[in-house]
GUKOLLO-740125 format. One record per atom (N, C-alpha, C): x, y, z; residue in three letters. Coordinates in steps of 0.05 Angstrom, whole numbers, padded with zeros to 5 digits, always signed. Each point is the difference from the previous one (the first is absolute). Example, Ala and Ser with C-alpha at 12.3 -4.5 7.8 and 13.67 -1.06 7.14 Angstrom:
REM residues 2
+00264-00114+00156ala-00018+00024+00000ala+00018+00024+00000ala-00007+00021-00014ser+00016+00024+00001ser-00015+00022+00014ser
REM end
This chain:
REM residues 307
-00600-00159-00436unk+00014-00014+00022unk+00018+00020+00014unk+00003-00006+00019unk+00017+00016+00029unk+00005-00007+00022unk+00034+00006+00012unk+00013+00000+00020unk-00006+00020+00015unk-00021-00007+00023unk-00001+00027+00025unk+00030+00008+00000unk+00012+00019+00008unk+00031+00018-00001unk-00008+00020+00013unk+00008-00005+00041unk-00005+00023+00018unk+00023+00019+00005unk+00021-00014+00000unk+00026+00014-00007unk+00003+00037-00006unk+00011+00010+00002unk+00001+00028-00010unk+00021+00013-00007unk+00012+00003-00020unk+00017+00004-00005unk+00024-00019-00022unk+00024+00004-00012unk+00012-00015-00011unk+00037+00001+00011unk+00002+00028+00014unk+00025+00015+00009unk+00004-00003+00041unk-00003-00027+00009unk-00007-00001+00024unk+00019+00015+00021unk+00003+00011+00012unk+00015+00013+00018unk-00019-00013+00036unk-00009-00019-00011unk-00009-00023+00045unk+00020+00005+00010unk-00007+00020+00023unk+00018-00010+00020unk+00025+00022+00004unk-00013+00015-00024unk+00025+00026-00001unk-00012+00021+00028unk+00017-00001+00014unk-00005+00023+00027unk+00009+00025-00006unk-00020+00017+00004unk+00010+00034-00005unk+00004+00003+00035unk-00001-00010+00012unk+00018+00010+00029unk+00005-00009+00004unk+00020-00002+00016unk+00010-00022+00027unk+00013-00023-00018unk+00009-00004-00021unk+00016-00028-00007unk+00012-00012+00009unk-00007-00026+00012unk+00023-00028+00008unk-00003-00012-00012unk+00014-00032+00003unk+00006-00019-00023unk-00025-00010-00007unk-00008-00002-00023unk-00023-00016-00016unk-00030+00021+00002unk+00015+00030+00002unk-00019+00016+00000unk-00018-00001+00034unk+00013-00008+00020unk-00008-00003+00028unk+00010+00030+00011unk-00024+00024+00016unk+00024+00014+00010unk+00020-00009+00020unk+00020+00011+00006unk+00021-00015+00011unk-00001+00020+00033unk-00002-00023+00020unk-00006+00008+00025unk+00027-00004+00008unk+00010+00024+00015unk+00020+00012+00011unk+00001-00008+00034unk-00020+00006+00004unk-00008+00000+00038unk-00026-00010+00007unk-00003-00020+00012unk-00017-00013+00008unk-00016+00010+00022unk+00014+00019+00018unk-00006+00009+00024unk-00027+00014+00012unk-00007-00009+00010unk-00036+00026+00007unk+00008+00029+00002unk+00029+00008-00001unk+00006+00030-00011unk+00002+00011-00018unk+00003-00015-00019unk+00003-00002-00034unk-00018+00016-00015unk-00010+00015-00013unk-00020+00019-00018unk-00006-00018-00020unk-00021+00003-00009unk-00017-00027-00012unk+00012+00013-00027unk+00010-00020-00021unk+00008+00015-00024unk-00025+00003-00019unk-00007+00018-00008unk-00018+00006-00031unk+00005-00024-00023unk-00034-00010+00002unk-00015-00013-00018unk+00026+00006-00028unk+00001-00023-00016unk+00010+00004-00019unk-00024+00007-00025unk+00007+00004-00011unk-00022+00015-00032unk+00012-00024-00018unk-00016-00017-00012unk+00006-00022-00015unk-00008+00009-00030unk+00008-00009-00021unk-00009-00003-00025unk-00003-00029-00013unk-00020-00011-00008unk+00000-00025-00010unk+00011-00006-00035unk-00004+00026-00013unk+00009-00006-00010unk+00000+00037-00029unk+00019-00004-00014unk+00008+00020-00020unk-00010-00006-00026unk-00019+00016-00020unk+00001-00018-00031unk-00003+00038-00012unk+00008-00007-00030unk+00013-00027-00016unk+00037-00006+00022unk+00004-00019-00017unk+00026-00006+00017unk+00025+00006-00015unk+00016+00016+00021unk+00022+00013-00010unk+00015+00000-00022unk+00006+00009-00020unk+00012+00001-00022unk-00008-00009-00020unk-00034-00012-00006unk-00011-00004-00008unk-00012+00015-00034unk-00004-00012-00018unk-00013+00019-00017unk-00030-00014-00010unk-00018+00020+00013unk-00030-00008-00011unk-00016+00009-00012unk-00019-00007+00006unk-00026+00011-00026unk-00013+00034+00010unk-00013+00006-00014unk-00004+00031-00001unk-00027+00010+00020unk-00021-00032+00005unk-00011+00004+00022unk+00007-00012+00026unk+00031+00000+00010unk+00003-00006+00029unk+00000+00022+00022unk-00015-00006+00017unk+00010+00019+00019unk+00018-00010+00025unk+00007+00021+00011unk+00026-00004+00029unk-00027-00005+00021unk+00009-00029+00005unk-00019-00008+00025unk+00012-00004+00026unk-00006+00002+00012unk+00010+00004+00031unk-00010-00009+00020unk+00000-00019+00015unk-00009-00028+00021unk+00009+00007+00016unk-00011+00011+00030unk+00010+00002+00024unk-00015-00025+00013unk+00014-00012+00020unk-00005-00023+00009unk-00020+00001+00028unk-00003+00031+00004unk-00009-00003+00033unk-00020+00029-00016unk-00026+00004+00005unk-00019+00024+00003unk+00013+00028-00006unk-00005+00016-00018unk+00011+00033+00001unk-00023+00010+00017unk+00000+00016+00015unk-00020+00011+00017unk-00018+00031-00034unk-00020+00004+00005unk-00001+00018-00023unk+00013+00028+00003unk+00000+00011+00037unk+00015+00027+00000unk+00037-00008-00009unk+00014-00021-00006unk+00027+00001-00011unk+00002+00002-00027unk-00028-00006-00015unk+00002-00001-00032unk+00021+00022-00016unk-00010+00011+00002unk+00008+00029-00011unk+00028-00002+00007unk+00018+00000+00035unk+00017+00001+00000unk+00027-00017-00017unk-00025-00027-00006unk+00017-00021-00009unk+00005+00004-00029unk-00022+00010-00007unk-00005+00006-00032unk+00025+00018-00009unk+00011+00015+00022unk+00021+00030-00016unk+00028-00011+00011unk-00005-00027+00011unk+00031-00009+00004unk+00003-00032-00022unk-00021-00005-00012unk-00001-00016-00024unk+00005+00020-00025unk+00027+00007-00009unk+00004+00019-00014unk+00005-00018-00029unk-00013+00011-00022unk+00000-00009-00027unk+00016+00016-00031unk+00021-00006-00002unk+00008+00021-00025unk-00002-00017-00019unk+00004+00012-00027unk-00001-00013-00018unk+00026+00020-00029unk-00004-00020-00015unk+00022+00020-00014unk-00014+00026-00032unk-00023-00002+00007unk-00019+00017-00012unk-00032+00011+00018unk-00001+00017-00009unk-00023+00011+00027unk-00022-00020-00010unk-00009-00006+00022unk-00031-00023+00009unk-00019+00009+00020unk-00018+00004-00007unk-00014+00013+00022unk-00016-00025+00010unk-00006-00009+00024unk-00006-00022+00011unk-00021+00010+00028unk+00005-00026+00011unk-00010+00005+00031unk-00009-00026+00018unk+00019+00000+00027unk-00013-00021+00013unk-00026-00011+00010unk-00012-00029-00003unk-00026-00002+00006unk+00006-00017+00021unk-00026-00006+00024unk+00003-00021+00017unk-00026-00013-00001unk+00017-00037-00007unk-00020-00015-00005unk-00019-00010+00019unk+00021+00000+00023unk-00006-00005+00035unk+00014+00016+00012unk+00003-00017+00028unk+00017+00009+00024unk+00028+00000-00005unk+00010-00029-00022unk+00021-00005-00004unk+00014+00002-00022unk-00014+00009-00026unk+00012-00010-00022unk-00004+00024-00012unk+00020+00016-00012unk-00004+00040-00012unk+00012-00008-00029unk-00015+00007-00015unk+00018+00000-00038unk-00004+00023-00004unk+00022+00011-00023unk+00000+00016-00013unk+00006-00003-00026unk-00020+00017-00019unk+00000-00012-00024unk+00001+00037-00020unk+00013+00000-00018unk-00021+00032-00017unk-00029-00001-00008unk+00000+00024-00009unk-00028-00007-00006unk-00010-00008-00031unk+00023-00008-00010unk-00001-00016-00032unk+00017-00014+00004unk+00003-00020-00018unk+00024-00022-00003unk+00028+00014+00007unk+00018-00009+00017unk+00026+00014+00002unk+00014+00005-00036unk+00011+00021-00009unk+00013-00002-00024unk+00013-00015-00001unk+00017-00016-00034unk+00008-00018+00000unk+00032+00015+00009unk+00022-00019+00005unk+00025+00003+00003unk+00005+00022+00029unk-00018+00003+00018unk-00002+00018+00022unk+00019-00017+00020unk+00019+00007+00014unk+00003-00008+00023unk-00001+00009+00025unk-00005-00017+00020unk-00019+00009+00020unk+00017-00013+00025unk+00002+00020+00025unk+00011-00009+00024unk-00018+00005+00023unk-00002-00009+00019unk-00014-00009+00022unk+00027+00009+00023unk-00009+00020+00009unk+00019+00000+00036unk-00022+00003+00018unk+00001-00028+00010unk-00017-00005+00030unk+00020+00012+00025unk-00005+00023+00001unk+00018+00007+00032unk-00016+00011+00021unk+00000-00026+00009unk-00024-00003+00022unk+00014-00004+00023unk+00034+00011+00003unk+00001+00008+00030unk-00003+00025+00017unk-00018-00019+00022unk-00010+00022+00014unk-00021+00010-00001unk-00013-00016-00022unk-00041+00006-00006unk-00004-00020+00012unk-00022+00002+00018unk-00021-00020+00012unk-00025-00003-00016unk-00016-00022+00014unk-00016-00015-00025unk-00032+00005+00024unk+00003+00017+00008unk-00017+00008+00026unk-00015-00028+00018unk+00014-00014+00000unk-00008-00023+00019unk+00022-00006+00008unk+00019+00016+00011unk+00024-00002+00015unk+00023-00019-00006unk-00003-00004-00029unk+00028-00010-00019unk+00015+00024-00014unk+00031-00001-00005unk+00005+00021-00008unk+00025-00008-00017unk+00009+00013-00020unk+00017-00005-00017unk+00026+00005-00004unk+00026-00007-00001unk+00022+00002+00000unk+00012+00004-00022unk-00008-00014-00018unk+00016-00004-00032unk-00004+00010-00026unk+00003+00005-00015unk-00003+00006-00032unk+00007-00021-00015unk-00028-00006-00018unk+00010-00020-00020unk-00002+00021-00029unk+00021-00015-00014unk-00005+00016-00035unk+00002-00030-00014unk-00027+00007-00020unk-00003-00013-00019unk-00006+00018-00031unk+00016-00023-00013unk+00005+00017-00030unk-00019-00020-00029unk+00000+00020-00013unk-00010-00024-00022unk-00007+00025-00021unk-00011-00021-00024unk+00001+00012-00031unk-00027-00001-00015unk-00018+00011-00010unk-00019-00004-00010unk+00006-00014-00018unk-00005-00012-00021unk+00000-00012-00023unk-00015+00003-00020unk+00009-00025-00022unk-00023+00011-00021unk-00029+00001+00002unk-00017+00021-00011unk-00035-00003+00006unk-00008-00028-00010unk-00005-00017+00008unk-00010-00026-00008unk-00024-00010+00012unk-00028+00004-00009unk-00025+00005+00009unk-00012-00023-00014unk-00021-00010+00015unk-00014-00027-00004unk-00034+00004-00005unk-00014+00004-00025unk-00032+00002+00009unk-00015-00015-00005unk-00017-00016+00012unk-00012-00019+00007unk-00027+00003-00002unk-00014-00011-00032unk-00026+00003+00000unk-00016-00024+00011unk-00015-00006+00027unk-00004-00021+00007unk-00026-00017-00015unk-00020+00030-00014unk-00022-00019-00005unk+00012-00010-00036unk+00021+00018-00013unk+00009-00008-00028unk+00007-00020+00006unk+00031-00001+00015unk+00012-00031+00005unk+00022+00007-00014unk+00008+00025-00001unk+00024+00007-00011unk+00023+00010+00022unk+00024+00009-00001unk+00016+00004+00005unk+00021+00028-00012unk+00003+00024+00003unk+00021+00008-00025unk+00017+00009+00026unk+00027-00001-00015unk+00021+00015+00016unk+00018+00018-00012unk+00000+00031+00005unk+00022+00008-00012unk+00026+00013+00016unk+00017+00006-00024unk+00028+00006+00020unk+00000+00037-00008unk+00007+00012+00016unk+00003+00032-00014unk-00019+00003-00011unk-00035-00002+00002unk-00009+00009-00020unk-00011-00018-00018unk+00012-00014-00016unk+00002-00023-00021unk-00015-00024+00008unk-00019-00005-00012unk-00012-00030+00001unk+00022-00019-00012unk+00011-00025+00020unk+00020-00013-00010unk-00017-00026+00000unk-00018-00008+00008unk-00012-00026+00012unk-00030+00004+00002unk-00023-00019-00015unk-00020-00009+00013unk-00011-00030+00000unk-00012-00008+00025unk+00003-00023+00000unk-00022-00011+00018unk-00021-00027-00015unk-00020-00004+00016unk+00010-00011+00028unk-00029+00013+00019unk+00007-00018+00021unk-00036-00006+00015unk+00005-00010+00025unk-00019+00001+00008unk-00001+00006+00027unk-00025+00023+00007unk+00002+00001+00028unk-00015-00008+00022unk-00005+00010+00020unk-00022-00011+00013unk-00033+00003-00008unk-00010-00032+00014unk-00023-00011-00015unk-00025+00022+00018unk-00023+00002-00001unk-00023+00016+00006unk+00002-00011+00031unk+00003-00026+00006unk-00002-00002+00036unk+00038+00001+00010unk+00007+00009-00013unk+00028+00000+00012unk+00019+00029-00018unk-00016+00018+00001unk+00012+00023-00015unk+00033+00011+00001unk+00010+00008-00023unk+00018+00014+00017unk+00001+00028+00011unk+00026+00010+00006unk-00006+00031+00006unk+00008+00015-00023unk-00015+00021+00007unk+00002+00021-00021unk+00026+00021+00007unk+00006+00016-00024unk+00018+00025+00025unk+00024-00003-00013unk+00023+00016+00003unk+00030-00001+00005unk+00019-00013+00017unk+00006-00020+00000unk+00010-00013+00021unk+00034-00001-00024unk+00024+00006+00024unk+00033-00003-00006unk+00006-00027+00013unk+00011-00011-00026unk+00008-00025+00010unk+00021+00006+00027unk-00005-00028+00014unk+00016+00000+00029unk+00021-00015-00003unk-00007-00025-00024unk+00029-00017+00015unk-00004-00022-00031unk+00014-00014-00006unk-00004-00026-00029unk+00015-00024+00022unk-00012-00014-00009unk+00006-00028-00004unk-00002-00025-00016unk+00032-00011+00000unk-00004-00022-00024unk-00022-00018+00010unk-00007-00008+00027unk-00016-00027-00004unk-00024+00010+00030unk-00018+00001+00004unk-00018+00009+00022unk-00016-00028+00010unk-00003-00006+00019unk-00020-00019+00009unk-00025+00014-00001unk-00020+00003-00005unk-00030+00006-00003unk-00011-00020+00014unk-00027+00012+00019unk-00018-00025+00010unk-00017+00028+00007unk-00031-00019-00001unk-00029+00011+00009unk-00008+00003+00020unk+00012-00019+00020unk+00003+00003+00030unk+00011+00027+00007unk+00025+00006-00010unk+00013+00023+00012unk-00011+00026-00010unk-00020+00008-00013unk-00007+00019-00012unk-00036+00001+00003unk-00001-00017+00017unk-00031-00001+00013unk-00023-00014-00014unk+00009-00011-00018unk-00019-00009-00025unk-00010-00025+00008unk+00017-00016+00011unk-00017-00021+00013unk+00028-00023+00004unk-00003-00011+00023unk+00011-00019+00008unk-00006-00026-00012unk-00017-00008-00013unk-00018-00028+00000unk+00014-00016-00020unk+00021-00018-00005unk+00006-00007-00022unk-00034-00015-00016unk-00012+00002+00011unk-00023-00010-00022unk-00014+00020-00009unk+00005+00022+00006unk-00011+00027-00008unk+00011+00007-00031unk-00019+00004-00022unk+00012+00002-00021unk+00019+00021-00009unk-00010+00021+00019unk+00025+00026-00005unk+00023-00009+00016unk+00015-00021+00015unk+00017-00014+00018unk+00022+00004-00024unk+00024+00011+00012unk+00021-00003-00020unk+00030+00009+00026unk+00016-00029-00010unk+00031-00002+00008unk+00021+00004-00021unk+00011+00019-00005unk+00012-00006-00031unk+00029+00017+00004unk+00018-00014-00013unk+00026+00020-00004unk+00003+00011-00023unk-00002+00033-00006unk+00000+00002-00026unk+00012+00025-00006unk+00017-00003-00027unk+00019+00017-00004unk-00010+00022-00010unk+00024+00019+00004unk+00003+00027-00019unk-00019+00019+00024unk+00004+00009+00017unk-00016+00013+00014unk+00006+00026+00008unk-00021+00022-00005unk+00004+00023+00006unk-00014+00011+00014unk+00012+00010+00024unk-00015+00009+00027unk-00017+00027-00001unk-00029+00007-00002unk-00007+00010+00000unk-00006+00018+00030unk-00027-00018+00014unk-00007+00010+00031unk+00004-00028+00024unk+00008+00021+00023unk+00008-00016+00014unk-00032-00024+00005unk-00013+00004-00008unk-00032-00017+00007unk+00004-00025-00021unk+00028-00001-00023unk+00001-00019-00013unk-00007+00002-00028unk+00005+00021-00009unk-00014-00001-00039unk+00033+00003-00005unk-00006-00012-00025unk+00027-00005-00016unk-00002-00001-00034unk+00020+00006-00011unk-00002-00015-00037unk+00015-00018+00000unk-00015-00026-00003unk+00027-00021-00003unk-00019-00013-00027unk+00016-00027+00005unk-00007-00018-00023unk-00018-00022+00021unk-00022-00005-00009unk-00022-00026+00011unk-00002-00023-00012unk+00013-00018+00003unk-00013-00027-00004unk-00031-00011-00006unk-00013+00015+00021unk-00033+00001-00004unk-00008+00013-00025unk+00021+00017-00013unk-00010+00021-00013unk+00026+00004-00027unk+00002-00022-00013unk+00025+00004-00014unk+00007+00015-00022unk-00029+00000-00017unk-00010+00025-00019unk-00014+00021+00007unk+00005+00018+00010unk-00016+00020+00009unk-00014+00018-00020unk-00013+00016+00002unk-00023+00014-00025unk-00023-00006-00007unk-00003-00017+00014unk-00032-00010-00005unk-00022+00010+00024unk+00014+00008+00019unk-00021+00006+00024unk-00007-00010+00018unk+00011-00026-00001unk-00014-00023+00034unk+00008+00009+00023unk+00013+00025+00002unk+00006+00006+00025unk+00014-00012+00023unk+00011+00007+00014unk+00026+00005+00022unk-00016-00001+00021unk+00020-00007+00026unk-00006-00004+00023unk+00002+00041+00009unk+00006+00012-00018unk+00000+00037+00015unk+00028+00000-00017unk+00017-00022-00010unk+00036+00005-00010unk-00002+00009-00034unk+00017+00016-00005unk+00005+00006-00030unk+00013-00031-00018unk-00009-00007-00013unk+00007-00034-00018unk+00014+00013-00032unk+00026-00008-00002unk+00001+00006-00033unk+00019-00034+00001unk+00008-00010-00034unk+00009-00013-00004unk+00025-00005+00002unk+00007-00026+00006unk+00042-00006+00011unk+00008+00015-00013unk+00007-00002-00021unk+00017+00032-00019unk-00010+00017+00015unk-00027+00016+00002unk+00001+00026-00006unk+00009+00005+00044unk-00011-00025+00012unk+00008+00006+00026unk+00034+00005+00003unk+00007-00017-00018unk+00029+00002+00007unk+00022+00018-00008unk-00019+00016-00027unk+00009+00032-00007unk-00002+00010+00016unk-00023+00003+00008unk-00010+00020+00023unk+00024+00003+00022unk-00009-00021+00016unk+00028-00001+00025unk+00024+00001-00012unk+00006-00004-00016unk+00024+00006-00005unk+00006+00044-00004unk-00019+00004-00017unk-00001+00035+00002unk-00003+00015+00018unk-00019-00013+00017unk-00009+00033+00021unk+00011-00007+00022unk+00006+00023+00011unk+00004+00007+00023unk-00018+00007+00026unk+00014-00002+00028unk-00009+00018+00023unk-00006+00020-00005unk-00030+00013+00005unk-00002+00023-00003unk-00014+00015-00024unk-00001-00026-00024unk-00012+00013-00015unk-00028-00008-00007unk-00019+00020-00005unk-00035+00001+00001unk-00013-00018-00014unk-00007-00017+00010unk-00025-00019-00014unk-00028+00005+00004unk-00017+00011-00023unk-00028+00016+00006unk-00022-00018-00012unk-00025-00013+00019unk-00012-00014-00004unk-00033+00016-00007unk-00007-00010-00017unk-00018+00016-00007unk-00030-00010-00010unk-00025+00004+00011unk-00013-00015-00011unk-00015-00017+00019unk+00007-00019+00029unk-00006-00007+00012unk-00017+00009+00020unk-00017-00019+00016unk-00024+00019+00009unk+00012-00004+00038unk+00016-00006+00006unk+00024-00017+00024unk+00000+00039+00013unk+00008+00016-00012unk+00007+00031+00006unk+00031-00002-00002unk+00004+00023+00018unk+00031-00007-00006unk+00010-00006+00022unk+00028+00003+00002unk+00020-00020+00027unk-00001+00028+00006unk+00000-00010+00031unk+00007+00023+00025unk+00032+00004-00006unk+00002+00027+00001unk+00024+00014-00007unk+00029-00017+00016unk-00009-00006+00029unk+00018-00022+00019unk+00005-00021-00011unk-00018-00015-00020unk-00003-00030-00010unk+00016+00001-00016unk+00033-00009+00013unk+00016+00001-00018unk+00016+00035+00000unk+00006+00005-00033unk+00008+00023-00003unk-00029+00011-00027unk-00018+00003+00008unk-00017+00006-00011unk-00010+00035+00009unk+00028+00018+00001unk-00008+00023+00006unk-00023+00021-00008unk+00008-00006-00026unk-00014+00012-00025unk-00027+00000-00005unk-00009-00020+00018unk-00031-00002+00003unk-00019+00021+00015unk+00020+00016+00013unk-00008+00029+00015unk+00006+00025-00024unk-00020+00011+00001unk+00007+00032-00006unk+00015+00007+00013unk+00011+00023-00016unk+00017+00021+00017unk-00015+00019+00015unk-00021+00001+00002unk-00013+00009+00034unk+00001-00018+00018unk-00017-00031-00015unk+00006-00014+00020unk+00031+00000+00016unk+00018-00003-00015unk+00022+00001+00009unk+00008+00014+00032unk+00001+00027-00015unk+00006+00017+00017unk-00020+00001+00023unk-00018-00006-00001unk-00027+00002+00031unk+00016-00021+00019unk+00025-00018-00011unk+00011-00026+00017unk+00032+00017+00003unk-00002+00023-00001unk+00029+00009-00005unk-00002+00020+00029unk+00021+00007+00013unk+00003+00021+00031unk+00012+00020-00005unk+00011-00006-00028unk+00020+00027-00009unk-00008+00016-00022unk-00004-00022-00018unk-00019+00014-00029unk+00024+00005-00017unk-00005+00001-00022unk+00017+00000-00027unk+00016+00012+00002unk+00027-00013-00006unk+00028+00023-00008unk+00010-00014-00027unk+00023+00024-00005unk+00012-00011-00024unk+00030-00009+00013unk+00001-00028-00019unk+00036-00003+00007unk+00015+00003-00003unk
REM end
């Protein structure tokens, strides 16, 4: 089961103007006059992740939502004014998913206890479609503990360890042969105590007489891709381990769902394995990790540095 989730991001900065600021993020018109010089396009950001002061999991990366097209000759420029330190060397590198949306991630799990700052100083860089930037944002945050999720889909198992250490395994069930899930690394994006789920919103079918038809509120939910996979607890599915398969969602039992959400965090790797679905596009969600580090860098304008 799954909530389509088009959204991007969890750290929203709508509406934040890198030029020209008036009230409610409007630039602010001075002179109305046909003598007046047209002021420069503002450079928008929709939105900043992870979100500031934050401490997450060891596969998040710094994602970055511009709200209006980067032209591809500004990449590069934008890439060396998205400046990344950290408080131990990381060797990394920006990728672009599109026009709009640039992550940067290392090219292994960030170490644990790393901290990591973000200075966006983007005044005065244009986005080569005649928006241009005024402001610097800094965002800060903390790696945390390694707390990794692996997910055997055709066993029906579950293990999770913390540092290393198997602390947890636990049946579940995943998606059925016509409704697979994905395969891959996907960092959790977001938890929730209680999710509305429906089949409609996730393309599966509208038809309440359709047997895969499902409206359901159901707890313990952990946000996998924005296309809607999750680990929660199912009603349809209250013992999980047997195999009847999922709508594409990870299924374990009220206890073990409600351990779960209660432990992990933003950011940390849940690896599905086993499914014949492939894996989540690296965009779907925070599913970076699904690219090599060539892949990576072939989406990068600057190419690898250390921070």
């Amino acid at each position: 089961m799954g909530l389509k989730k088009r959204s991007i991001g969890v750290a929203l900065v709508t509406s934040a103007v890198l030029a020209g600021i008036g009230v409610y993020g409007v630039p602010a018109m001075a002179n109305t006059s046909a003598s007046a010089p047209l002021a420069a396009k503002p450079m928008l950001l929709n939105s900043i992740t992870p979100t500031s002061g934050a401490t997450v999991g060891v596969a998040m990366p710094i994602s970055v939502v511009f709200t209006d097209p980067v032209a591809s000759s500004a990449r590069a420029a934008i890439e060396r004014h998205l400046k990344v330190t950290t408080s131990r060397p990381v060797t990394g590198a920006w990728h672009w998913f599109s026009s709009q949306r640039v992550d940067w991630r290392p090219e292994g799990y960030w170490p644990v206890g790393t901290k990591v700052t973000l200075d966006a100083a983007l005044a005065g860089v244009g986005d080569g479609n005649g928006r241009t930037g005024t402001r610097t944002y800094t965002h800060t945050f903390t790696i945390g503990a390694d707390f990794e999720t692996f997910v055997s889909a055709p066993g029906h198992t579950m293990k999770i360890t913390r540092n290393g250490k198997v602390i947890r395994t636990m049946p579940i069930d995943a998606g059925s042969k016509t409704f697979p899930s994905w395969d891959g690394t996907m960092a959790v994006i977001d938890k929730q105590r209680w999710v509305r789920m429906t089949s409609c919103s996730v393309g599966i079918t509208c038809d309440p007489h359709n047997p895969n038809y499902y409206d359901l509120n159901l707890p313990w939910d952990v946000h996998l891709t924005f296309s809607g996979t999750y680990v929660h607890y199912s009603t349809g599915d209250p013992t999980p381990g047997h195999g009847q398969g999922s709508h594409g969602c990870v299924h374990l039992s009220y206890a073990n769902a409600e351990w779960y959400y209660d432990n992990v965090k933003v950011g940390d790797p849940v690896t599905i394995t086993g499914s014949p679905r492939g894996k989540a596009a690296g965009d779907n969600g925070y599913a970076d990790y699904d690219l090599s580090w060539s892949q990576w860098l072939a989406g990068s304008a600057t190419g690898a540095h250390t921070a």
